[in-house]
N, C-alpha and C positions, 0 to 999 in steps of 0.2 A: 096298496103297497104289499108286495109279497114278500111276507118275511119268514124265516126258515119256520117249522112248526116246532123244534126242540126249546125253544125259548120264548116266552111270552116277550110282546112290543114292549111294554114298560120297564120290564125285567134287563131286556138287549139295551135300551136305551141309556139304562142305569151303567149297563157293565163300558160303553163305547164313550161315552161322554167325561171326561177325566173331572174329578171333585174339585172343587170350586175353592181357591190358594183361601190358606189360613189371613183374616185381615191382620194379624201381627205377624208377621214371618222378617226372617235375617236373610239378603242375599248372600246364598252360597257361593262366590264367586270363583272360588280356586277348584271347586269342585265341579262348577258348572264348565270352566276353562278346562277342567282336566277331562272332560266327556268330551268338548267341542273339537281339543286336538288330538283325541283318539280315533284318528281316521282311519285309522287301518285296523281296529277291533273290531270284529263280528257281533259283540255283546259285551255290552257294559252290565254287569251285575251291583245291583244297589245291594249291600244287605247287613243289617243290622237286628237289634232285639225290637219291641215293641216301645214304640214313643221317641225314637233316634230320628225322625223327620225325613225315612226315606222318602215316604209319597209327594210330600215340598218339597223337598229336592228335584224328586223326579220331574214337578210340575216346573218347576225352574229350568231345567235342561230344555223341556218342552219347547217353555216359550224363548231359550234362546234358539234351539235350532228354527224354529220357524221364522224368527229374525233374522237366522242368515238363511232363510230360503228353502228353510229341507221341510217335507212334507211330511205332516204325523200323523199314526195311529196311534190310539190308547182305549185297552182292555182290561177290565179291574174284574180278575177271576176268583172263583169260589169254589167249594168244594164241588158243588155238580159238575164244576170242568174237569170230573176225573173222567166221566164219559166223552170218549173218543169223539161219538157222534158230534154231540152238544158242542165239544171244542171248538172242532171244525166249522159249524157253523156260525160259530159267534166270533172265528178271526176271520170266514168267510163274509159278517157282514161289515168288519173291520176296513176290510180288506176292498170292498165294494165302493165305503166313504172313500179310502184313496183316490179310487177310480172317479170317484164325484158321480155312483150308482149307486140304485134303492140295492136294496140286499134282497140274494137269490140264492137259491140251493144250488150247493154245489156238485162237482163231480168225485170231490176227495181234495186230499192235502197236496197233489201234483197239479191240480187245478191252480191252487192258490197261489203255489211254487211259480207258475209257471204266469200267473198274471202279475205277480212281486217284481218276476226278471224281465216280462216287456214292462214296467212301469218306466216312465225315461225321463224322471227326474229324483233326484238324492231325497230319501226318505227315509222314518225312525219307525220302529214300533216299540209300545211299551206296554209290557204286562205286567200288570202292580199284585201287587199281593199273592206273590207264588208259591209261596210255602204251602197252599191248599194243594198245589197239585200234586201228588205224587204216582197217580197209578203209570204202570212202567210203556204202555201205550201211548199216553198224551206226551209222555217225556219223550218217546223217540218220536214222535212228531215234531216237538219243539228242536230236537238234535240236528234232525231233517231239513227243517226251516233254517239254522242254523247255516249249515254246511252250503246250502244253495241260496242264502241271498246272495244276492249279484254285490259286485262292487261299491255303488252306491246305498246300498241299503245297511241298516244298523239293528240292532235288536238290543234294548233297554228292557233289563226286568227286576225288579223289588220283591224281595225277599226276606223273610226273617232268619230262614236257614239255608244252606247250602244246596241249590238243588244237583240233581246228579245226571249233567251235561257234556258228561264231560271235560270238565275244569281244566282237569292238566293238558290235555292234546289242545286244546285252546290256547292254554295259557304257553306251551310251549312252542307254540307258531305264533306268538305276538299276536293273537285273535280276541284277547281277553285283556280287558279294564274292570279291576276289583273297586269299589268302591266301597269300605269297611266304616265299623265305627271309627279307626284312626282316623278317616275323613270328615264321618257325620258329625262326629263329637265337637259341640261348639269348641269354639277357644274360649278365650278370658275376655278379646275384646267384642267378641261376636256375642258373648251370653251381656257383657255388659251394652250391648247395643241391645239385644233384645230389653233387656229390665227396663233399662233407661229409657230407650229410642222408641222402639215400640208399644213397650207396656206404659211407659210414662211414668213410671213408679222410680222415685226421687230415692236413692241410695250411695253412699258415701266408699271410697275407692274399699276401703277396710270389710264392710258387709257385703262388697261383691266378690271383693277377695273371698270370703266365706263360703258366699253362695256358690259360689261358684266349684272350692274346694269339695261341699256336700253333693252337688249333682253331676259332677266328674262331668259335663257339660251334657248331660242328657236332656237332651231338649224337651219331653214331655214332662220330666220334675223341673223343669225350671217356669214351663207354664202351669203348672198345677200350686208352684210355689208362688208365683208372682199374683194369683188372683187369691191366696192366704193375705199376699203382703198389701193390697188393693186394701184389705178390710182391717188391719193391724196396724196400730199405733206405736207399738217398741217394735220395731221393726228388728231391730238388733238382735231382741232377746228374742223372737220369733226363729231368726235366721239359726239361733246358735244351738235351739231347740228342734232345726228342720230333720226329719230323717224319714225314716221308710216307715217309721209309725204314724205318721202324721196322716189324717183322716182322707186326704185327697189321694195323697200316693200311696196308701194301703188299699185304697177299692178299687183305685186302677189297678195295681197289681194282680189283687186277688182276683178281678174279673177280667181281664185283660190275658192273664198268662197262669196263673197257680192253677187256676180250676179249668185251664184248657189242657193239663197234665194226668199223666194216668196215676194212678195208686202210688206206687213202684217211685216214678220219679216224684210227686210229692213226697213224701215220704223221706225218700236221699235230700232233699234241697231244703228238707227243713231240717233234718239231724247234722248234716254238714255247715247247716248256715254261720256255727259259731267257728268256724275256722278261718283264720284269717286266709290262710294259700292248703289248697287242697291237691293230695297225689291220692294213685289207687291204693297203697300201703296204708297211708293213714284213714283216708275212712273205711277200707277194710276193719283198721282194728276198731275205729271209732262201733263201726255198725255190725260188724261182726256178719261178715259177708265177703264172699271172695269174686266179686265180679263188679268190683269199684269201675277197672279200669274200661271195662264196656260202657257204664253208664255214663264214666265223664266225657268218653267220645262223643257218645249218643250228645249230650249238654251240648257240648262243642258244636256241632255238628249244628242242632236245632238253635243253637246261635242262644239260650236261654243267660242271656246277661253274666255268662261266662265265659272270662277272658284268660287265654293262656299265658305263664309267666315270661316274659323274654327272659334265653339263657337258662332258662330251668326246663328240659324237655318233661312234658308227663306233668307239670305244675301251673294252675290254675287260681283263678280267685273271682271271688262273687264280685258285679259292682257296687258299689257301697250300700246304696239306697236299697238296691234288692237284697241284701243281705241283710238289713238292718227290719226290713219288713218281713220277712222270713222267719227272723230271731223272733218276734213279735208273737207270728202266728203259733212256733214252736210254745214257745210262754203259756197260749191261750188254751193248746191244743194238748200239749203234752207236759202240764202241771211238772217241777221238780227231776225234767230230764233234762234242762239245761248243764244243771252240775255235773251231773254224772257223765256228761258228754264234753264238758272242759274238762275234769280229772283223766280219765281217758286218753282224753289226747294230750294232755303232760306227762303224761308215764308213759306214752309211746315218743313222742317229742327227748324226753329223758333219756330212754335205752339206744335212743337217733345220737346221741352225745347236742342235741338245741335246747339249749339251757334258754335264752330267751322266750322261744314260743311257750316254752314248759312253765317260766314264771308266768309268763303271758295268763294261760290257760288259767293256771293255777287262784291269779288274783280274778280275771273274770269271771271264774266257778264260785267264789265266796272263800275258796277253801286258803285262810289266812295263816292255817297251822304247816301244811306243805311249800306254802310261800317264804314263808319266815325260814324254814329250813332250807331251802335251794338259796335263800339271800344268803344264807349265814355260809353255805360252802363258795359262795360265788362272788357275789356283792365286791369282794375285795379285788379281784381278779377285771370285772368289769371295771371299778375305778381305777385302774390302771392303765386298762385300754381307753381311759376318757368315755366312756361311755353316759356324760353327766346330765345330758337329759334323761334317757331312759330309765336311770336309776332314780333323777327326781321323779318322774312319775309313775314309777312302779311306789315309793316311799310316799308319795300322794293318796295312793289307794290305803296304806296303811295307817287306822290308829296310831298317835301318840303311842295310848297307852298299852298295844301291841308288842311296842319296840323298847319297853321300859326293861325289860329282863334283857336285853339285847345290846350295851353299850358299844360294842363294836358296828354294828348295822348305825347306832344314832352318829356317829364320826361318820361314818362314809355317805351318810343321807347329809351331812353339816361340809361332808367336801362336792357332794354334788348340786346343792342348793346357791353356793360360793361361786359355782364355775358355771353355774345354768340362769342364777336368780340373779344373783345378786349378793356382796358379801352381809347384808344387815339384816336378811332373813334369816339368813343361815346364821347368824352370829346370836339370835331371838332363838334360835331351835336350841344352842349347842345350849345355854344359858339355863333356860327352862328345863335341861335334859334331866342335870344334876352331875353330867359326865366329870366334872370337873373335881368330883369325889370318888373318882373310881381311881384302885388301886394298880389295875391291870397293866401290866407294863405296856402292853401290845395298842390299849386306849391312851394310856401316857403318851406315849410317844404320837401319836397322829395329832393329840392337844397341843404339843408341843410345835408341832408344825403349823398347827393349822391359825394361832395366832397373831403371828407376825404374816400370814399371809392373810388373813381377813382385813388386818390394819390396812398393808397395802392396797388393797384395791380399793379400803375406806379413803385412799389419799391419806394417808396418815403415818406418810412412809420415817419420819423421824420415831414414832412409837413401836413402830413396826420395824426400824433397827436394835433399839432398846431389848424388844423381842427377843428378836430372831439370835444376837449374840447370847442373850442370858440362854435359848435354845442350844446353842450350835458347844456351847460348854459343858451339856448331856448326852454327845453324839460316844458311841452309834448309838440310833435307835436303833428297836427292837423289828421297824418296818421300813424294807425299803422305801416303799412310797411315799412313807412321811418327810424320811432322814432326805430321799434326794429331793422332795417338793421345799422342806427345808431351808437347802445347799441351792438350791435354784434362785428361790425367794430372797434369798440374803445378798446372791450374784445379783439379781435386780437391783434392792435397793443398792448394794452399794455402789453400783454403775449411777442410780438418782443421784448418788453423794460424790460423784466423780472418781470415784477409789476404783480407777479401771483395773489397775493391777490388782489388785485385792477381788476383785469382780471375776477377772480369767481365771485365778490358781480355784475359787466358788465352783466354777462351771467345771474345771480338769478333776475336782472332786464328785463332781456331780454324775461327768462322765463312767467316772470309774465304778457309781452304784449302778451305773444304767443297766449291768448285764445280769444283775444279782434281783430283779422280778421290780426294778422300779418301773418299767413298762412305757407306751410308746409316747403317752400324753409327757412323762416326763422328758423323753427325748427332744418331743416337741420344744418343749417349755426351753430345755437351754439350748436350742439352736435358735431359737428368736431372739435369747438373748445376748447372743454369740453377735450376731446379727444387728441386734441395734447396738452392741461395740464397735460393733464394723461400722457402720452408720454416721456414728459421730464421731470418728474419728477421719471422715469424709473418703470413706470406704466403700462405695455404693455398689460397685463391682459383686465385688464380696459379700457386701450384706445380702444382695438380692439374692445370690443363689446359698447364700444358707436361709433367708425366706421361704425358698422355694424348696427348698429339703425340710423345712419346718413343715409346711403344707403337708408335702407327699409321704413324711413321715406316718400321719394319722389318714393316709388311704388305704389300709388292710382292707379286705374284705367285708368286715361286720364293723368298718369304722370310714363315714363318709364325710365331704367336704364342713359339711354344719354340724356336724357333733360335738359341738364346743368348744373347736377352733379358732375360735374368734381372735385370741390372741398374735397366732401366727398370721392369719387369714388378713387383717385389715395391714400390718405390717407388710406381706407381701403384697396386698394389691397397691397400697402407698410404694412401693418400687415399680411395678408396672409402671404409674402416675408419673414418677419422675422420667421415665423411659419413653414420655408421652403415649404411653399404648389404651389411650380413652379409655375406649371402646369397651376392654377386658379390663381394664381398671374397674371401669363401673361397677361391669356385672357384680365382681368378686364385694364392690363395697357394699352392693345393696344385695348381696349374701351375707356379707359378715358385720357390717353396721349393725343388723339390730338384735344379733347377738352379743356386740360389743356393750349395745345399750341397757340388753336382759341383765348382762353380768354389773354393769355400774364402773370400766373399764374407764378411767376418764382420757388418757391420753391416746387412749384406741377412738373412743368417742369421738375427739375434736378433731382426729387428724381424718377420720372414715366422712363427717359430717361437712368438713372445711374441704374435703380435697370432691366430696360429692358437691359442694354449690359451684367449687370452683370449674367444676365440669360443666355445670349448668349455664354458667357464664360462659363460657367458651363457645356454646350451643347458643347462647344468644336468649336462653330461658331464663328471661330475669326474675319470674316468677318461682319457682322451680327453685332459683338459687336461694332467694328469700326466704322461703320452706324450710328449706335444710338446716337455714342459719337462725331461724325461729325456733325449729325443733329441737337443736343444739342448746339452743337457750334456755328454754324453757325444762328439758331432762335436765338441765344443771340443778335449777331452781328444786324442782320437782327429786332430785336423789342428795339436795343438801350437798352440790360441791360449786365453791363457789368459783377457782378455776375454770368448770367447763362455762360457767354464766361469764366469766371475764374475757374469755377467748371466745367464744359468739360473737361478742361485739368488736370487739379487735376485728378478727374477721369480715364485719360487718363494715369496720371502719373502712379497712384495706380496699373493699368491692367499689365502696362509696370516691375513693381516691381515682380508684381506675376510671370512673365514669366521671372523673372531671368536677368533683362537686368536691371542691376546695372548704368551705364553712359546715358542710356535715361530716365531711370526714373526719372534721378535726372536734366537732362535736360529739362524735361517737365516741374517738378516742378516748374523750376523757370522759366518756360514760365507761369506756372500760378498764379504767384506771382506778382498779381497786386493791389501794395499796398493801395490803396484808395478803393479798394472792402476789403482785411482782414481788413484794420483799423476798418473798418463800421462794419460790423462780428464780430469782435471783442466784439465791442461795444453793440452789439444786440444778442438777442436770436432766431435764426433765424430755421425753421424748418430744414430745408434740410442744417445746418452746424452745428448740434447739436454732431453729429460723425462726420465729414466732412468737415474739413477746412483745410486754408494750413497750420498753425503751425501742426496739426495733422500728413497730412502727409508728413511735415520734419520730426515729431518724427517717422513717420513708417518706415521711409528710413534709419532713424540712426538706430531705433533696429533692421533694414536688413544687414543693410553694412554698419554704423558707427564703431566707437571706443566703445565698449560694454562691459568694466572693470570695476569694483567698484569704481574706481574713475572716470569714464569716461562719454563724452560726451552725450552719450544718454540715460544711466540710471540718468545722475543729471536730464537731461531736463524731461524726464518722472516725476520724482518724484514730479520736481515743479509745472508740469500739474497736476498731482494728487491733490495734495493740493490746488491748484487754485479751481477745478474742486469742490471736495467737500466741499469748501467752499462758493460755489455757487450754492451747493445742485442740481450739473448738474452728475443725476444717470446713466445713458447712458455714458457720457462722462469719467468716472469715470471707466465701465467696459471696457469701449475698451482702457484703459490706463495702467489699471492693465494689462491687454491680448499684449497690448506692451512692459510693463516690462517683462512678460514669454519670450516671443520673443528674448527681447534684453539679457537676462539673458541667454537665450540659445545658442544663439551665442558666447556669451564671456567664452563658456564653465562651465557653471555652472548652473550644471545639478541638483541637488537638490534645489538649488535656484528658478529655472526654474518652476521645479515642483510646491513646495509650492506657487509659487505665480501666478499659473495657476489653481491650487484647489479651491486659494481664491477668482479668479475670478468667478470660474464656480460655488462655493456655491450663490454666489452675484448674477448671472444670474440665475440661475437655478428657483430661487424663481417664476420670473415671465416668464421662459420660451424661453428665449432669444436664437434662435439656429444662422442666418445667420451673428449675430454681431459676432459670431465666427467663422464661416464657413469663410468667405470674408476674412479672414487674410490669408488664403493657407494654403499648405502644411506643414508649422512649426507650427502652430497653429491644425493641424487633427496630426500631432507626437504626441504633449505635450497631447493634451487628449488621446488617445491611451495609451501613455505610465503612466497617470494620472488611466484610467482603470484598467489599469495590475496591477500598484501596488497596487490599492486596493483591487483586488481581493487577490493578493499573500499574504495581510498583516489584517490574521485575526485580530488582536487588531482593524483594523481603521473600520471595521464593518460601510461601510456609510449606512446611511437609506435610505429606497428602494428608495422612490420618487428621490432623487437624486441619483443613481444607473440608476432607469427606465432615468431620465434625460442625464446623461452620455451616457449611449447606446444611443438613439437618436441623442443626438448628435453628436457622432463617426459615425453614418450609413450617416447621415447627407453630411459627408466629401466625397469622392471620395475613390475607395479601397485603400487602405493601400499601395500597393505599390506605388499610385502618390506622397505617402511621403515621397520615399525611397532617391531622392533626397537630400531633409534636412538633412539624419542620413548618409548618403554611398557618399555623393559629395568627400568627405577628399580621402575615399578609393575605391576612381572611376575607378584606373586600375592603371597601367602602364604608366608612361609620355611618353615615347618609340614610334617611327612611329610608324606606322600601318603595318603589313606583306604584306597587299594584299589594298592599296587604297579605299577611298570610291567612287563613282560617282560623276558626278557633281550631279544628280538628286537625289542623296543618302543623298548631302551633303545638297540638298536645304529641301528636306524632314526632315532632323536633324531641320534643322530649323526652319521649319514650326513646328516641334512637341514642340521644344522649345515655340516658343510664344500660344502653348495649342490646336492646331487644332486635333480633332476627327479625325476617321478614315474615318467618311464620308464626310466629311469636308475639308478632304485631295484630295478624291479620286474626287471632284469637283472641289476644285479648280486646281489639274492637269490634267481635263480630262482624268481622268483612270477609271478604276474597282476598287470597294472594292477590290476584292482579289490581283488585282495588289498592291493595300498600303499595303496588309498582306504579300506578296513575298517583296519588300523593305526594311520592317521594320525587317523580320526575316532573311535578308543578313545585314542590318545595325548590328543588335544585334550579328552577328556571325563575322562579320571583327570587332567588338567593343570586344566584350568577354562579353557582357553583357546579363543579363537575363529580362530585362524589356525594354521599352521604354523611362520612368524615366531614369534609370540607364544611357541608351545608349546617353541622352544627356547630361547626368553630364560626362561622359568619354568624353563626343565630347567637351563642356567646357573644360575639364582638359586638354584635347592636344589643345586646341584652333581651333579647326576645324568651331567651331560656336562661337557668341561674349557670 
């Protein structure tokens, strides 16, 4: 075999034969897809830092283009490919495999040109590892080859940094496919397939969440991580301890990439490392050097695990892990320059008018005496803009006994811990301070406030009116934000107490401090409560878009969706809910739920928890829903309110109703019949039991499966709610009562009855839009409208007008199709009481029953470890030993012979 003399046989071999796939690897698929239909790119450029899994990827493309047919080269170069010569003949014997010939010397790079363009079938080449090459000779070669493959031909190359090809003239003829860290970067589900799937390594949604958070899904720390977690027992405490100091991703680092740097840029990359986002100005002053902004190009450029800010041109930030190893090495290498490199950049951060990065700096340098002072000019200013995490843990870094000369800083640390934690930490800090002996009128007054709103959110809202009046008899305070979180607080409770008018002139007071430095969280605060006046007074219209101004209120700039929003946030997404808009429902609850949860919020809590199972259910996740209404339960237990423990199970009961399970619904009930939480409910107007309490659902369970005759038990009882109800001008409470009279009317066989008093509802809702207060009642509740459409359609005289028409239809699309209602109307004439000819399975019989309590077919096919199409073969043997034409139907026959309860 004659093979070129520039390259030893062993040496060619190594560089032609592509590295043998990692045995754990994640299919890239969206990436592999997005190379596959880039047919019209001359060069797909892989490139990334070290350990982002270009070369698996790469191998991945490989072997899909050779499954659909395209012929490949692969060349893994190294720095001797700066010589010209050498190049050429190690793509000349590349180039020969194509050909399916030994390797020969060539005549030059038009030689190879020119056997690439008679090749006459679609082929790839791929050169890995390019960042070796840089002399400006092999590069126009590569240019060369570039510009003359033929149409069929591709060129794949992996890279750490940028090489210089030409980029833009490529990229602006549609010639160029980038393939960046924004691609490589696992996701959430791909890094938990690797832990899980691959690695095998058993971890719980919460520690991959974590893991996942620390390796910003860099694939090399997450298998440098996973073979720690192979050997580790607290896996938990492991994860929460993972960073760039940790022994595995420190020697990668350091020998991988630190000590492939010259002086110069070590140097920069360890003095910069404590900065969270770096420009040329600032490590200028940091380093005292005027040629920042060359170096961070160069960074850029050589791709060194820095990434540019979006929306900040010129602003950059280390990736976590690299940063965090960096700091490390700073520590080892350059004793006591840490500080002096966080001071630094808070006095430059300062003279910037960035008062956060400067506390920032300030608390990670040690230096607790310039912290203390930027708190004490600031601290107040930030509680205003809600700022209530960050100031909890900036307040976290600090001593107790730091903050003891500071009685102003200990109130604002006692209203940030109220609106981040939770009010009984905060209420343990304010306690212990001693604040409660200070004279200062400016601390008075935030005490004053902050009492009656601790109560409240301890559920303690009659102590916390007691309060809030003996307060409101001191006014003005000396502080806006006290006086109007105050005037806010007392508008709440007295809306709990029904005192709506007394609640509005609260908020037109509250209004009037907003301009005078009460700031935007208070804005917030009374437009949600503006909001839930609108609300219950079956204003839904209304409520949702001051919701929705609650929200957008707290989106300044330096103030984002979770900054302690939670208040407004589940509020508005429970309007979404009602609007049935799921989907965006969702997200917002599982944004704002477990902020709701942090804070100890209880009617944020049930309604974020109750309206998320009730999603789940809709989805057909009965699993899923049980979660939510477990976790519900058990944070009641766990924060001491017995409320949120009683509404769980209510909840629970209601799910249990839907799924036809008459004797547990009615058992839960009165597991959630805990009489010293309804008396109090009762007595109150509480958000989250405005629809939703237990007398409510004992009425729901009588118009399901009570006595439901004209003289009978649960039409008296409805009626007397009715009247109650509208004589306490409760408009909510009123529609979902009338929608139980349909209900119970329809049971008792009285079907015209039924109707008209499902009309009467739906004109009453329809006004303001009302769809899931219907929906939530099931499958008798999507009949009576259905069969409420028909006849108006059939019965020109009743001519409804369009808007409720358009109404109606939404609402019907709203329900689930038409046959999950066939239950209500075909249960009587479900079949045959008669065995069965041919038995069902056991597995037949358990899958009846899982359909019964509402499981999806995907939902099924997971929790038995099957295939979909195995629950499709099941369900259409269940349907054929039943005689049934539905899945509905087949469980109402499986009831009728009793096969399921």
């Amino acid at each position: 075999m004659n093979q070129p003399t520039s390259v030893a046989p062993n040496r060619l071999a190594a560089k032609l034969n592509p590295p043998s796939p990692p045995a754990a690897q994640v299919l890239r698929k969206a990436v592999a897809e997005a190379v596959r239909a880039a047919q019209s790119a001359r060069l797909v450029l892989v490139r990334a830092p070290a350990g982002f899994g270009k070369t698996t990827t790469m191998l991945q493309c490989r072997a899909q283009f050779e499954a659909d047919g395209v012929e490949t080269i692969w060349l893994t170069l190294d720095r001797s490919d700066n010589d010209p010569a050498r190049f050429l003949a190690c793509l000349a014997a590349a180039v020969a495999q194509l050909h399916g010939e030994q390797a020969a010397a060539t005549d030059g790079a038009l030689d190879i040109m020119e056997r690439l363009a008679a090749h006459p079938s679609p082929f790839a080449l791929f050169f890995d590892d390019f960042e070796h090459v840089t002399d400006p000779t092999v590069l126009d070669l590569v240019r060369e080859l570039i510009a003359n493959l033929p149409r069929r031909g591709q060129l794949v190359i992996g890279a750490r940094s940028r090489p210089d090809l030409g980029l833009g003239r490529l990229r602006a003829r549609g010639q160029l496919l980038e393939i960046d860290t924004t691609q490589l970067r696992f996701s959430a589900g791909e890094a938990a397939e690797f832990i899980t799937g691959q690695r095998h390594i058993a971890l719980g949604e919460a520690d991959l969440a974590a893991l996942y958070r620390k390796t910003e899904g860099w694939a090399a720390a997450l298998w440098l991580a996973s073979m720690s977690l192979e050997r580790q027992e607290g896996r938990a405490d492991f994860i929460a301890r993972f960073s760039g100091s940790n022994d595995a991703v420190a020697d990668y680092l350091a020998d991988d990439v630190l000590a492939r740097q010259s002086g110069t840029v070590r140097d920069f990359l360890l003095r910069t490392s404590i900065l969270r986002h770096l420009n040329a100005s600032l490590c200028d002053a940091l380093l005292g050097r005027d040629d920042s902004a060359q170096l961070l190009a160069a960074l850029e450029q050589a791709n060194l695990f820095i990434q540019p800010i979006e929306g900040e041109p010129g602003t950059y930030r280390y990736h976590s892990l690299f940063a965090g190893f960096l700091r490390q090495q700073l520590r080892i290498t350059m004793p006591g320059e840490e500080q002096r490199l966080h001071r630094a950049a808070s006095d430059w951060h300062q003279a910037q008018g960035g008062i956060v990065p400067a506390i920032d700096h300030a608390l990670d340098g040690g230096n607790l005496e310039l912290a203390l002072r930027l708190l004490q000019q600031h601290a107040e200013a930030l509680l205003e803009e809600g700022r209530m995490h960050l100031l909890t843990r900036w307040f976290g870094a600090i001593p107790a006994a730091a903050l003891a000369q500071a009685p102003m800083l200990v109130v604002v640390k006692t209203w940030a811990l109220a609106l981040s934690r939770g009010p009984r930490e905060a209420m343990a800090v304010l306690e212990a301070s001693g604040c409660a002996e200070s004279t200062d009128p400016d601390v008075r007054a935030h005490l004053l406030a902050l009492r009656p709103s601790l109560l409240t959110m301890m559920d303690r809202i009659e102590e916390a009116c007691t309060a809030g009046m003996e307060a409101l008899a001191q006014l003005p305070l000396s502080k806006p934000f006290a006086e109007s979180m105050l005037i806010n607080g007392m508008a709440l409770i007295l809306c709990s107490l029904g005192q709506y008018q007394q609640s509005h002139q609260m908020l037109d007071a509250a209004r009037r401090k907003q301009g005078d430095g009460a700031g935007i969280f208070n804005r917030m605060y009374s437009e949600s409560i503006e909001g839930i006046l609108d609300l219950e007074g079956g204003r839904l219209r209304q409520a949702s878009a001051r919701f929705r101004l609650a929200v957008n209120t707290t989106h300044a700039p330096s103030y984002t969706h979770t900054h302690g929003n939670a208040f407004a946030g589940v509020l508005y997404a429970d309007a979404l809910y009602e609007a049935n808009e799921l989907r965006t429902a969702a997200h917002l609850f599982n944004v704002y739920v477990p902020l709701a949860k942090d804070v100890a919020l209880a009617d944020h809590m049930i309604i974020g928890y109750t309206r998320l199972a009730r999603i789940a259910f809709t989805r057909g996740d009965i699993d899923m829903m049980l979660q939510y209404l477990s976790e519900l339960e058990y944070t009641g237990y766990q924060r001491q309110l017995p409320r949120v423990v009683a509404s769980a199970k209510l909840e629970r009961s209601r799910m249990l109703l839907l799924q036809g399970n008459r004797v547990a619904a009615r058992e839960e009930l009165e597991r959630a019949n805990d009489t010293a939480v309804w008396t109090r409910v009762r007595a109150l107007r509480l958000l989250a039991h405005d629809v939703e309490h237990f007398d409510l659902g004992r009425l729901r369970w009588e118009a399901h499966f009570g006595t439901a005759t004209p003289d009978g038990t649960a039409l008296d009882q409805i009626d007397a709610a009715l009247a109650e109800a509208a004589a306490e001008g409760r408009v909510r409470r009123q529609l979902k009562l009338q929608l139980l009279r349909a209900i119970a009317l329809h049971h008792a066989g009285q079907a015209r009855a039924a109707q008209a008093a499902m009309l009467q509802a739906l004109r009453d809702a329809s006004g303001e839009g009302f769809i899931r207060l219907i929906v939530d009642e099931g499958p008798v509740a999507g009949l009576l409208v259905r069969r409420l459409q028909d006849s108006l359609r059939a019965d020109p005289a009743a001519r409804p007008d369009p808007l409720f028409s358009d109404y109606l239809l939404r609402l019907a699309q709203a329900f689930p199709p038409a046959e999950a209602e066939a239950e209500a109307e075909t249960a009587a004439e479900a079949g045959p009481g008669a065995a069965l000819a041919e038995p069902l399975t056991q597995k037949e019989t358990r899958i009846l029953a899982l359909l019964a309590d509402g499981y999806s077919n995907s939902a099924l096919a997971e929790k038995l470890f099957v295939s979909d199409s195995t629950v499709r073969t099941h369900l259409r043997n269940i349907n054929t030993k039943l005689h049934a034409q539905s899945r509905t139907q087949a469980v109402a026959i499986a009831r009728k012979l009793g096969i399921i309860a």
